[in-house]
BALUM-403129 format. One record per atom (N, C-alpha, C): x, y, z; residue in one letter. Coordinates in steps of 0.02 Angstrom, whole numbers, plus 50000, padded with zeros to 5 digits. Layout:
REM BALUM-403129
XYZa;...
This chain:
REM BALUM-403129
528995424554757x;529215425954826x;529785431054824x;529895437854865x;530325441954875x;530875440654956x;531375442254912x;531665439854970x;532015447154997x;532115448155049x;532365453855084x;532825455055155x;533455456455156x;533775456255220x;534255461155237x;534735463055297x;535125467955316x;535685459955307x;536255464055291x;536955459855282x;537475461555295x;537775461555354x;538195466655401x;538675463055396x;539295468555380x;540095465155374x;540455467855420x;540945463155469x;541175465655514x;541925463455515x;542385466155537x;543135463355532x;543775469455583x;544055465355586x;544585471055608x;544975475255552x;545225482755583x;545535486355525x;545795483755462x;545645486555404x;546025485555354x;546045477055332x;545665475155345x;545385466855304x;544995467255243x;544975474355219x;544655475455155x;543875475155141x;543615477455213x;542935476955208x;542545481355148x;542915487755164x;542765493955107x;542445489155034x;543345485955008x;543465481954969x;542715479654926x;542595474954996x;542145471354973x;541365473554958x;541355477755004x;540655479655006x;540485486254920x;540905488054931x;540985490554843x;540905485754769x;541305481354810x;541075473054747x;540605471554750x;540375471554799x;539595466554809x;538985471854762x;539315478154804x;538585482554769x;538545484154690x;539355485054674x;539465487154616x;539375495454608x;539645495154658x;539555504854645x;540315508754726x;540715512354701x;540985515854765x;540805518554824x;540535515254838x;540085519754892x;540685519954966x;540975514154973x;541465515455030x;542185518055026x;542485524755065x;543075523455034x;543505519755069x;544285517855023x;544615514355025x;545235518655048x;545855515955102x;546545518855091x;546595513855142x;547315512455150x;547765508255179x;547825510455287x;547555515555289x;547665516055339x;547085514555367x;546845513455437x;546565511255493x;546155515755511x;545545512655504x;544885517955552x;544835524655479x;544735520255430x;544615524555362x;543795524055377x;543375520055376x;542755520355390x;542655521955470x;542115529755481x;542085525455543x;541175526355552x;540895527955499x;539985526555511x;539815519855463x;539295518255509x;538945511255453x;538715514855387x;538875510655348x;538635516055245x;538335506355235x;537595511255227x;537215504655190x;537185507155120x;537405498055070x;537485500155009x;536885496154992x;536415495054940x;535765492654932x;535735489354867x;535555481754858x;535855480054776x;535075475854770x;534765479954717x;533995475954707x;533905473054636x;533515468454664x;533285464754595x;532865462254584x;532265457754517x;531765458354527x;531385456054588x;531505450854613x;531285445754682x;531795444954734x;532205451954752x;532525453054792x;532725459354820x;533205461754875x;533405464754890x;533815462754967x;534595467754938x;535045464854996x;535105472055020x;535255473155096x;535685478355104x;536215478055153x;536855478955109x;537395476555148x;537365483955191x;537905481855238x;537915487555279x;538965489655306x;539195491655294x;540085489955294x;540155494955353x;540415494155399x;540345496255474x;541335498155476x;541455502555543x;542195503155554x;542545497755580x;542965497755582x;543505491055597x;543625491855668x;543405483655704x;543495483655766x;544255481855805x;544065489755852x;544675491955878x;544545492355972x;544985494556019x;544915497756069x;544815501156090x;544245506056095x;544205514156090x;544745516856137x;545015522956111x;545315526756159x;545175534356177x;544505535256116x;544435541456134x;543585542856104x;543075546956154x;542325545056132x;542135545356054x;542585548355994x;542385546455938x;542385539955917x;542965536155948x;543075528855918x;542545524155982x;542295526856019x;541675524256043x;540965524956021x;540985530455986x;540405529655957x;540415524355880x;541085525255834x;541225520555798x;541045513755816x;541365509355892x;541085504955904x;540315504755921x;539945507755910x;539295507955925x;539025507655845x;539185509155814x;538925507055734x;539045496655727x;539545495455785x;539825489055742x;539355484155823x;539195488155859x;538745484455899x;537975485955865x;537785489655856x;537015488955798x;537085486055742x;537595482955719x;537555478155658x;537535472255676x;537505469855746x;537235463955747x;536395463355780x;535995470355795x;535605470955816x;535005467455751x;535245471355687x;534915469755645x;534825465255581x;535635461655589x;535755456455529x;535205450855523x;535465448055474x;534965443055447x;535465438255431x;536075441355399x;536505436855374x;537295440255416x;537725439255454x;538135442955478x;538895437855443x;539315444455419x;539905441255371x;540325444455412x;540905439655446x;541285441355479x;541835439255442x;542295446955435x;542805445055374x;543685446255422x;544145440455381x;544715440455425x;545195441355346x;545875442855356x;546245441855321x;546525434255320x;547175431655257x;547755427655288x;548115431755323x;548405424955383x;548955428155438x;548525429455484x;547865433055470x;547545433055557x;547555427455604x;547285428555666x;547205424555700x;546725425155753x;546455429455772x;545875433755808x;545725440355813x;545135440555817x;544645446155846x;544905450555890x;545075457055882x;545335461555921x;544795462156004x;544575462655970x;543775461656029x;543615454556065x;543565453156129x;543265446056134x;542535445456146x;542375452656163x;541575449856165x;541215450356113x;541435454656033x;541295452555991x;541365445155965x;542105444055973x;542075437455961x;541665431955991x;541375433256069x;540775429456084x;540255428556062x;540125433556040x;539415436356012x;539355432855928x;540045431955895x;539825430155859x;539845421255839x;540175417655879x;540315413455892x;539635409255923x;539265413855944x;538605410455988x;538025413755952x;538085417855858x;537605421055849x;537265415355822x;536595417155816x;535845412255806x;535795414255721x;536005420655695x;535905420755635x;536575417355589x;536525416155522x;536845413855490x;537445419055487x;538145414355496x;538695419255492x;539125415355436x;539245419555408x;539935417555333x;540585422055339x;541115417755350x;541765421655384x;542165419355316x;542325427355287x;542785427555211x;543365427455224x;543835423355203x;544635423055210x;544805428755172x;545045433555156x;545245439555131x;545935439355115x;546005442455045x;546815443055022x;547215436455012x;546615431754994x;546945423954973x;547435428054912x;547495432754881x;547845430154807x;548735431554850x;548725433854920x;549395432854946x;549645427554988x;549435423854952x;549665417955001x;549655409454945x;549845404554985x;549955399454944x;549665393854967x;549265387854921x;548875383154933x;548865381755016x;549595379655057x;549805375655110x;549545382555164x;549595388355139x;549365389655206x;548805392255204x;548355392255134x;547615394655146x;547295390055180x;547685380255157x;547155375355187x;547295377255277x;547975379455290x;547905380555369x;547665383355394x;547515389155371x;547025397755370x;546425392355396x;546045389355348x;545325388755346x;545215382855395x;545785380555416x;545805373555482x;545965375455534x;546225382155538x;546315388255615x;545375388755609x;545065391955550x;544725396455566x;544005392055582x;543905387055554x;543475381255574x;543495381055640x;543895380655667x;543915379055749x;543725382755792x;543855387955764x;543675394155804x;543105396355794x;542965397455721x;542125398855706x;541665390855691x;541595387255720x;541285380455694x;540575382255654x;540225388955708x;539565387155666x;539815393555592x;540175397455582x;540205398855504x;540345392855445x;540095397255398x;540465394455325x;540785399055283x;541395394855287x;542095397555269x;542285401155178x;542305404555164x;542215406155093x;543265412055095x;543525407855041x;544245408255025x;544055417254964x;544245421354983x;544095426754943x;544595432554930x;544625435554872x;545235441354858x;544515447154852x;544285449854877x;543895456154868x;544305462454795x;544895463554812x;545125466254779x;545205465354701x;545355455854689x;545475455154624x;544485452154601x;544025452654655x;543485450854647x;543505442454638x;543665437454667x;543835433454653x;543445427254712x;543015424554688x;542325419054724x;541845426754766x;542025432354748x;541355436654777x;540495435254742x;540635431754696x;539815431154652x;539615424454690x;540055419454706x;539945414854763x;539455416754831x;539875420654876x;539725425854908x;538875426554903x;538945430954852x;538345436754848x;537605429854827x;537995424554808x;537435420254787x;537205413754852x;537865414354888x;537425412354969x;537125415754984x;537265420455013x;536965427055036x;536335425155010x;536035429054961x;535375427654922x;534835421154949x;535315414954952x;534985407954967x;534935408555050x;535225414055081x;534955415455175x;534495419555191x;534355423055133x;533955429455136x;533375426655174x;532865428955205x;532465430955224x;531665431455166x;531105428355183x;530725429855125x;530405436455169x;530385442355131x;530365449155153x;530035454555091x;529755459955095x;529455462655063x;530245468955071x;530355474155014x;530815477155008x;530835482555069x;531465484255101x;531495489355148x;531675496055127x;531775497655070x;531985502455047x;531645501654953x;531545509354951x;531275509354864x;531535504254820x;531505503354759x;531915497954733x;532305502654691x;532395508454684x;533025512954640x;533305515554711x;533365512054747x;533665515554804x;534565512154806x;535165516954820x;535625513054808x;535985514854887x;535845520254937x;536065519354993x;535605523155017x;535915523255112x;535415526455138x;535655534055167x;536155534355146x;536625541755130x;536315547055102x;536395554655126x;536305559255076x;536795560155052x;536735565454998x;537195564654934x;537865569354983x;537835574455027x;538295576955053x;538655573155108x;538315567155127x;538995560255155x;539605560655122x;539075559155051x;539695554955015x;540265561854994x;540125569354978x;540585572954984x;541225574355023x;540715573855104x;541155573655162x;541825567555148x;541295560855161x;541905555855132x;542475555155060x;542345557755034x;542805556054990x;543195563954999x;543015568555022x;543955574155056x;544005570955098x;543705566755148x;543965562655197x;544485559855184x;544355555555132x;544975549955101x;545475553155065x;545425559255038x;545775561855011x;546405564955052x;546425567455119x;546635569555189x;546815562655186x;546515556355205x;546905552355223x;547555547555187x;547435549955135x;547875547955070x;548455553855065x;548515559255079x;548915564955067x;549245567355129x;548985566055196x;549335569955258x;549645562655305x;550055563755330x;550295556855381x;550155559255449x;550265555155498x;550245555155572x;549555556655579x;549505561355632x;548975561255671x;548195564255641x;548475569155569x;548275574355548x;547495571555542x;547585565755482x;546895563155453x;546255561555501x;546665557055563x;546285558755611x;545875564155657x;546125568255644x;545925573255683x;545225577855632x;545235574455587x;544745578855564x;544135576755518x;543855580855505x;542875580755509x;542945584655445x;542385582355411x;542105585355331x;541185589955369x;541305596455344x;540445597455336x;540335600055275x;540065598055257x;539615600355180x;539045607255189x;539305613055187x;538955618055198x;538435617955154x;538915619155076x;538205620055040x;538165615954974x;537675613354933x;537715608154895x;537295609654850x;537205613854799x;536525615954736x;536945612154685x;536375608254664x;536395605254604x;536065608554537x;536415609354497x;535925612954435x;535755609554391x;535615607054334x;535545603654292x;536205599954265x;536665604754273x;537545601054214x;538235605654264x;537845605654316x;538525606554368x;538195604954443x;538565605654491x;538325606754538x;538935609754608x;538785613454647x;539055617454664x;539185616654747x;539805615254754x;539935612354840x;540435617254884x;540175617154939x;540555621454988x;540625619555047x;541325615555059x;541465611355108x;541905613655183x;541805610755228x;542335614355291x;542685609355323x;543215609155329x;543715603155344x;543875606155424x;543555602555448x;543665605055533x;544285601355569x;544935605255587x;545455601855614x;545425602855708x;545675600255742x;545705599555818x;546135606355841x;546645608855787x;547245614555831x;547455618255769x;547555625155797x;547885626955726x;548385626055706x;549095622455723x;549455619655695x;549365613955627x;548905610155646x;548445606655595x;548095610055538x;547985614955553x;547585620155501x;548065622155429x;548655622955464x;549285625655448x;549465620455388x;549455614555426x;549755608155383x;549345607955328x;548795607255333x;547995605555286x;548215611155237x;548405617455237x;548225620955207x;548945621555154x;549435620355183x;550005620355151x;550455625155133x;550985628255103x;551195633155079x;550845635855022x;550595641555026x;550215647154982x;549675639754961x;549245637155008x;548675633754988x;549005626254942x;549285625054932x;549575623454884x;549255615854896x;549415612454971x;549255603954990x;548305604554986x;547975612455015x;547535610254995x;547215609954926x;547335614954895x;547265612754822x;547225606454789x;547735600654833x;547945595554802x;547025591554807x;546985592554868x;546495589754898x;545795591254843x;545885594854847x;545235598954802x;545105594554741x;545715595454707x;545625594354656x;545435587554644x;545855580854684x;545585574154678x;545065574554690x;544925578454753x;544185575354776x;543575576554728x;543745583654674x;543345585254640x;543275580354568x;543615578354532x;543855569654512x;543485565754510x;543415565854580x;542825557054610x;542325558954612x;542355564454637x;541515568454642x;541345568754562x;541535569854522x;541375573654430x;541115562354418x;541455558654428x;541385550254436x;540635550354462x;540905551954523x;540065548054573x;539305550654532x;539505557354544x;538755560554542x;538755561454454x;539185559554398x;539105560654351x;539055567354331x;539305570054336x;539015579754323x;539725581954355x;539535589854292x;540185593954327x;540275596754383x;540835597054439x;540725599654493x;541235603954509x;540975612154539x;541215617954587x;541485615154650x;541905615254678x;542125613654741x;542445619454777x;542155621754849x;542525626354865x;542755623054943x;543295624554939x;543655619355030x;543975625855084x;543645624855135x;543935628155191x;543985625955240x;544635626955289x;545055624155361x;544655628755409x;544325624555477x;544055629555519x;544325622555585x;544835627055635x;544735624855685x;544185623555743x;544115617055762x;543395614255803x;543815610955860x;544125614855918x;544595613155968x;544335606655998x;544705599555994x;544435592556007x;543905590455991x;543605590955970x;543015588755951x;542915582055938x;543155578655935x;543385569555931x;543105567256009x;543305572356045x;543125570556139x;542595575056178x;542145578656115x;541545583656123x;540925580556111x;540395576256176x;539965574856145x;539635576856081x;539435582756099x;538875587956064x;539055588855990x;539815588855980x;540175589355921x;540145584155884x;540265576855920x;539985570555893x;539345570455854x;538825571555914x;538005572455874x;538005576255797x;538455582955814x;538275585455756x;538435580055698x;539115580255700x;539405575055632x;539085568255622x;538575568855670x;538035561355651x;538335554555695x;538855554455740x;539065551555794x;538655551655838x;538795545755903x;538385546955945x;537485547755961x;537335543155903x;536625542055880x;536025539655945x;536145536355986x;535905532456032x;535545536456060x;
């Protein structure tokens, strides 16, 4: 018997969803940084085996939109409950609710199986994890509660082995060497993404968009030409730095992770092109793959 399902993780900012969904798959596929609204498209990661297949799906962190990009963000985290099978609603210690309440209705009254991960147990101490999980009982009655450090990987094989026992008996939805449902120039975009968001403060990281112009792979290199689209040219200014210098910085990590991911040597070429608001431009949305509906 094959078993097969969608496994959608949902949480408010920075509860380490990234975290986890990287553990589970065993591969980087999401990135990671400390700041808020680091993810903001669903990245399905895909982990197969012989009489199985999972595909998690790690969605942006639910927030209030204030502006139509972070509405279309919430629209990735409203189709992940369209299609779960298994829905993991993840909280930190110290939380206490759902930024959202009609998510929180929704999941509180969902029909499919929900498993709500306590996150970042390794900061905290016996007396208040047992309180953590006697807040969170009450509130979620129909979940099951699973105490977890994503970061130090710690009860995630727990996790991944419920999961498995909810699955769905299902024929595979995707190839079985399949590891996401990404092209390979996502994952470029994202990781100068994170790289911007790791290197510039305030408003900057936000404001801007990765396009992957051009991407030839050769046999023992492969060759990228990227456009970092900012909202104003003051921003352009920042990105680019004195005599290039901050972007260089950029380059070079990002080229790093990239030489990691794709295994092979990689050309990187980076350029700043102002795209005036575009965060509040339908059409501009569509392009960057926002605004799907």
């Amino acid at each position: 018997m094959h078993k097969a399902g969608f496994v959608n993780i949902i949480g408010n900012p920075n509860v380490g969803k990234s975290t986890l969904m990287n553990a589970l798959v065993g591969e980087r596929l999401s990135i990671i940084t400390s700041k808020a609204q680091t993810t903001r498209h669903r990245i399905m990661g895909i982990v197969n085996g012989e009489d199985f297949q999972v595909v998690f799906s790690d969605t942006p962190g639910i927030i209030k939109p204030a502006y139509e990009l972070q509405n279309s963000m919430m629209d990735f985290v409203k189709s992940a409950f369209e299609d779960a099978d298994v829905l993991v609603y993840m909280v930190e210690i110290g939380e206490k609710e759902l930024k959202d309440e009609a998510f929180f209705n929704k999941i509180i009254h969902s029909k499919i199986p929900v498993l709500l991960l306590l996150n970042k147990i390794d900061k905290s101490n016996q007396e208040q994890l047992e309180e953590q999980i006697d807040l969170w009982r009450e509130k979620v009655p129909n979940a099951e509660i699973f105490p977890i450090s994503a970061l130090e990987n710690f009860n995630v094989s727990e996790v991944f082995n419920r999961i498995l026992e909810l699955l769905p008996s299902s024929p595979p939805y995707y190839p079985k060497d399949a590891l996401t449902d990404k092209p390979e120039r996502f994952f470029v975009n994202e990781t100068i993404r994170e790289k911007i968001l790791l290197n510039y403060d305030k408003e900057i990281p936000y404001s801007v968009e990765i396009e992957t112009e051009e991407f030839k792979e050769d046999e023992d290199i492969i060759r990228i030409k990227s456009v970092i689209m900012v909202e104003r040219d003051t921003q352009k200014g920042i990105i680019i730095g004195h005599k290039g210098s901050a972007l260089k910085k950029v380059g070079m990590q990002a080229r790093e992770d990239l030489e990691k991911f794709f295994g092979k040597q990689i050309y990187i070429e980076l350029f700043v092109k102002v795209n005036k608001d575009w965060r509040s431009n339908s059409f501009q949305l569509r392009r960057f793959g926002y605004n799907q509906k």
